[in-house]
TIVO-2410 file (N, C-alpha, C; in nm, 3 decimals):
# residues 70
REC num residu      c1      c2      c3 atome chaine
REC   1      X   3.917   8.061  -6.406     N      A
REC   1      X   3.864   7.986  -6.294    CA      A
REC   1      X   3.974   7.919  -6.213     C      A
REC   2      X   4.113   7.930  -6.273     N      A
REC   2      X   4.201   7.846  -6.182    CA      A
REC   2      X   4.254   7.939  -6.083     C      A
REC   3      X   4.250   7.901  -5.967     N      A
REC   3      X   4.346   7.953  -5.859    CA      A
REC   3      X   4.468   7.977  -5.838     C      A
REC   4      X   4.480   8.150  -5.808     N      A
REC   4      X   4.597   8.225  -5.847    CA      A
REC   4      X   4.686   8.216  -5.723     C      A
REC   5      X   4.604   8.239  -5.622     N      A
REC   5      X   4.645   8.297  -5.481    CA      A
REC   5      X   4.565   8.256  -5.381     C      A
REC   6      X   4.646   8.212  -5.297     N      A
REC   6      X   4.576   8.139  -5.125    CA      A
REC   6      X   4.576   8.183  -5.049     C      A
REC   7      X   4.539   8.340  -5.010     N      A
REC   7      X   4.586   8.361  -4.876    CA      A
REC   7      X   4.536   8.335  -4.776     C      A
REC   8      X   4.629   8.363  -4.701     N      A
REC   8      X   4.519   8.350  -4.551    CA      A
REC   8      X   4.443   8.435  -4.453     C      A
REC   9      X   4.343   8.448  -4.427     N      A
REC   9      X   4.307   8.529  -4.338    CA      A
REC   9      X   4.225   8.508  -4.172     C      A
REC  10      X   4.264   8.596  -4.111     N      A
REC  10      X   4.222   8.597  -3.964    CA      A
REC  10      X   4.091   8.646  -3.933     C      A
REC  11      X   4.102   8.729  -4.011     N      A
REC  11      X   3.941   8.786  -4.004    CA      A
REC  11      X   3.943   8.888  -3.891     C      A
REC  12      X   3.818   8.891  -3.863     N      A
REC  12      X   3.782   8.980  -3.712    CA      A
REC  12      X   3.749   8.919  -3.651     C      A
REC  13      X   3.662   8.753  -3.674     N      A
REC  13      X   3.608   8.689  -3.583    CA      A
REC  13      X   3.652   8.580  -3.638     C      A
REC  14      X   3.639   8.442  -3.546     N      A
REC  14      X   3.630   8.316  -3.587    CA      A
REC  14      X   3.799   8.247  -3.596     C      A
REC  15      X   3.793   8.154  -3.682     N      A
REC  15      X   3.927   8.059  -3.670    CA      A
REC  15      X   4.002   8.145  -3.821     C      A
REC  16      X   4.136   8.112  -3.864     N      A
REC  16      X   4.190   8.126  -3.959    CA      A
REC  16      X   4.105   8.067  -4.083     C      A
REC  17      X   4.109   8.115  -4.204     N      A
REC  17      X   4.051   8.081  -4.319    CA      A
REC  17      X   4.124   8.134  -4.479     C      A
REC  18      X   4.126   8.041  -4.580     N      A
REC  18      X   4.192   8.095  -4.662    CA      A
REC  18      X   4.099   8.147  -4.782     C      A
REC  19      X   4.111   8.226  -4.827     N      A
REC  19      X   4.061   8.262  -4.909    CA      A
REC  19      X   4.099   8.234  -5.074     C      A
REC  20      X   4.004   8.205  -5.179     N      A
REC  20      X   4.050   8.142  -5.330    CA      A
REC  20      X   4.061   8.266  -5.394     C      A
REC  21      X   4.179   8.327  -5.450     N      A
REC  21      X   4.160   8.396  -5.568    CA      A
REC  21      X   4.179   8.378  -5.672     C      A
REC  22      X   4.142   8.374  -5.760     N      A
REC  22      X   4.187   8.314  -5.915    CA      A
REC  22      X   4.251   8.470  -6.041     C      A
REC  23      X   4.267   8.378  -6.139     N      A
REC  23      X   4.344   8.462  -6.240    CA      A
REC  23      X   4.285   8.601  -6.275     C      A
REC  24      X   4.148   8.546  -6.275     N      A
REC  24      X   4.066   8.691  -6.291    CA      A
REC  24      X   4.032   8.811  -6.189     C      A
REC  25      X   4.041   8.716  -6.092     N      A
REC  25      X   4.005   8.851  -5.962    CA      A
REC  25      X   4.138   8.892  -5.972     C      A
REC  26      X   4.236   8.859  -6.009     N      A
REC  26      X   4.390   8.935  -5.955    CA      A
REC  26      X   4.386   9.069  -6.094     C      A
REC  27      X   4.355   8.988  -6.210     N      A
REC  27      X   4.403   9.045  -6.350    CA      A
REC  27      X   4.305   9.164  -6.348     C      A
REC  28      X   4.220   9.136  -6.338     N      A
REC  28      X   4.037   9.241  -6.306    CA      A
REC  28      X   4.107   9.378  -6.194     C      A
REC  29      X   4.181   9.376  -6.092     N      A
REC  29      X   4.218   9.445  -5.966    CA      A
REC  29      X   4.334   9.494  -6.043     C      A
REC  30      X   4.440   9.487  -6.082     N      A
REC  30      X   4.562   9.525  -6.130    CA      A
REC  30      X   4.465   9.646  -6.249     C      A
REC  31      X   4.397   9.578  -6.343     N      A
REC  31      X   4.348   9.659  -6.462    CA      A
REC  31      X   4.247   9.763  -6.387     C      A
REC  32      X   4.148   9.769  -6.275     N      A
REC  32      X   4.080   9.861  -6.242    CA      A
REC  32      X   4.171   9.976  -6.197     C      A
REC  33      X   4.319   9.901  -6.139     N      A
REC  33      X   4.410  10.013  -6.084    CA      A
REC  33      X   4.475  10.102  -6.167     C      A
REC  34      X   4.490  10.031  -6.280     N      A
REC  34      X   4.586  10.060  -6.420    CA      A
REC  34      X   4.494  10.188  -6.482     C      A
REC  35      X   4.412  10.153  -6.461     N      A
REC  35      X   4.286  10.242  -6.610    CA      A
REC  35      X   4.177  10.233  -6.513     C      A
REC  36      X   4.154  10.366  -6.418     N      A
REC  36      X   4.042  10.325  -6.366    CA      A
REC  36      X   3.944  10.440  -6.419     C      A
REC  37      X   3.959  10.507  -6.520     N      A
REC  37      X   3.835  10.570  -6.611    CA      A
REC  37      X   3.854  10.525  -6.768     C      A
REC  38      X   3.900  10.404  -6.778     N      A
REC  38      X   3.900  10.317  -6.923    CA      A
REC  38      X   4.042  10.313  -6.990     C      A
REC  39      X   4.045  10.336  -7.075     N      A
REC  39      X   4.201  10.264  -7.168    CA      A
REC  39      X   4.310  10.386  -7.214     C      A
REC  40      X   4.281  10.493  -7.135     N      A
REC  40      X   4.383  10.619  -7.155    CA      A
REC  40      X   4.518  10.614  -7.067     C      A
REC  41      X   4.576  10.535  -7.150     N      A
REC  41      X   4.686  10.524  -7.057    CA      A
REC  41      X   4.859  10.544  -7.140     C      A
REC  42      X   4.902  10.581  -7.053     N      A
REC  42      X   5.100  10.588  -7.106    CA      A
REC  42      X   5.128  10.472  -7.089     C      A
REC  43      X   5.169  10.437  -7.199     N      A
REC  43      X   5.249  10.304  -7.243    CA      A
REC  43      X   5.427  10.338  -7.160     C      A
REC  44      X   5.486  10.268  -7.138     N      A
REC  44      X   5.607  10.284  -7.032    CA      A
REC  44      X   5.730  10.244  -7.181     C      A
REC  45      X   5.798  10.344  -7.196     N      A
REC  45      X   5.896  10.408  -7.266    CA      A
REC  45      X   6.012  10.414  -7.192     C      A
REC  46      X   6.095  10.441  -7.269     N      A
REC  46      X   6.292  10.457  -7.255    CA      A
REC  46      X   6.297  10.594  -7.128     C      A
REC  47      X   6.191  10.683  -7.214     N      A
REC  47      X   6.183  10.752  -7.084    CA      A
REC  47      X   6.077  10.824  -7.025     C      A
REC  48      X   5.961  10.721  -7.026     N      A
REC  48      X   5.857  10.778  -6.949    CA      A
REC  48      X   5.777  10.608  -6.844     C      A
REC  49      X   5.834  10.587  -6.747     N      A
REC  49      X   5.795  10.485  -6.669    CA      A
REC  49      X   5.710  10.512  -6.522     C      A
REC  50      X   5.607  10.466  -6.467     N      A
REC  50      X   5.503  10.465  -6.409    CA      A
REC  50      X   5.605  10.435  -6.281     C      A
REC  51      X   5.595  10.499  -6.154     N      A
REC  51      X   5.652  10.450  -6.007    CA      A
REC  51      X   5.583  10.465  -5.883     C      A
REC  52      X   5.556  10.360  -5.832     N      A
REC  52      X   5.478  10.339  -5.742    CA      A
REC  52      X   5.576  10.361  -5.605     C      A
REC  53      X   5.489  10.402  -5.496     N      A
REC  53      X   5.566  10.416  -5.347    CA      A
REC  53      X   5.470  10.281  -5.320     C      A
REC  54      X   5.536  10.182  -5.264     N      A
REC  54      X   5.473  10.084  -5.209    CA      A
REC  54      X   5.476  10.067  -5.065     C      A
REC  55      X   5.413  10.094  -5.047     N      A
REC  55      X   5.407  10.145  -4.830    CA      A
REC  55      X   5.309  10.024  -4.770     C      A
REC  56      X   5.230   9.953  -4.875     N      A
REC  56      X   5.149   9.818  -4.804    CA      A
REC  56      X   5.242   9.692  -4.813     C      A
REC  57      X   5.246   9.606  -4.679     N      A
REC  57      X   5.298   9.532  -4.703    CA      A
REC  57      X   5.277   9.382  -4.809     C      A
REC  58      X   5.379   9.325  -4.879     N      A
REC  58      X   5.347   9.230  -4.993    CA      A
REC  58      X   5.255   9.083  -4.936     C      A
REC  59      X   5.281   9.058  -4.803     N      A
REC  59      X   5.230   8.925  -4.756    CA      A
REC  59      X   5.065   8.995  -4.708     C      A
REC  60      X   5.048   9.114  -4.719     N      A
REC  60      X   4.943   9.155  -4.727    CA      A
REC  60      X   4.822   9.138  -4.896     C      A
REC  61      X   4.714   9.119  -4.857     N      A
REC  61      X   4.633   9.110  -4.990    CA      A
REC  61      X   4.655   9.174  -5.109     C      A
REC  62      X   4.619   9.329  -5.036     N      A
REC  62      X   4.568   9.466  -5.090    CA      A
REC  62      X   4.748   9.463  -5.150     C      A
REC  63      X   4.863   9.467  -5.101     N      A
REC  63      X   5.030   9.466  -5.114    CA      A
REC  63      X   5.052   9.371  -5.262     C      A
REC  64      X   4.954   9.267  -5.215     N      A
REC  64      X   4.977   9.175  -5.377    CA      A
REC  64      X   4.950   9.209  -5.469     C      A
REC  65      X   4.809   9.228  -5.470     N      A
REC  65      X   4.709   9.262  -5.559    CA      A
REC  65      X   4.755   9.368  -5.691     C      A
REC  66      X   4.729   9.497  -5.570     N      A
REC  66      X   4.776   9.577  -5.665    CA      A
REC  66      X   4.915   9.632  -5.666     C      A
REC  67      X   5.022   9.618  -5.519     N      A
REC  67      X   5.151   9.685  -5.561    CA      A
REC  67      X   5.229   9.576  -5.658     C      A
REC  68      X   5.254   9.457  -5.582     N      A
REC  68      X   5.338   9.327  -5.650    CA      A
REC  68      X   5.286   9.319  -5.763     C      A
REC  69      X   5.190   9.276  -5.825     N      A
REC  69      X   5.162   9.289  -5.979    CA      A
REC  69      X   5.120   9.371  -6.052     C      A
REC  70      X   5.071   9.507  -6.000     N      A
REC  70      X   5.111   9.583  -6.140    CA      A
REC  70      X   5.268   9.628  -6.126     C      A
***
C-alpha cells in the first residue's frame, strides 16, 4: 500500500495530475512482463542473461515500469 512512484501526467484533457503507484502495481507489471504465461522462466547465469532494447523513454510510465525495473 505504500507509494512507489509519483508521476505526473497531462492527460488528454484537463490540468496536470499525478498519479499514486505503489509497490504492488510496479512489482505486479515487472512480474506480468517477466512470466507472462506463469513461472517458466531462465534464471540469468554466467552465460545466459535476458537483454532488453529499451526504445521507451525512462521519465515515461510504461519506460519505468517495465524497462527501468525489470
Amino acid at each position: 500500500e505504500d507509494i512507489f512512484l509519483l508521476p505526473h501526467s497531462s492527460g488528454t484533457s484537463g490540468l496536470p495530475k499525478s498519479v499514486m503507484l505503489t509497490h504492488f502495481n510496479m512489482s505486479s507489471n515487472v512480474m506480468q512482463f517477466l512470466e507472462p504465461g506463469g513461472t517458466n522462466h531462465q534464471l540469468a547465469t554466467s552465460e545466459y542473461q535476458d537483454t532488453y532494447v529499451c526504445l521507451l523513454p525512462f521519465f515515461h510510465t510504461y519506460g519505468i515500469t517495465i524497462l527501468m525495473n525489470t
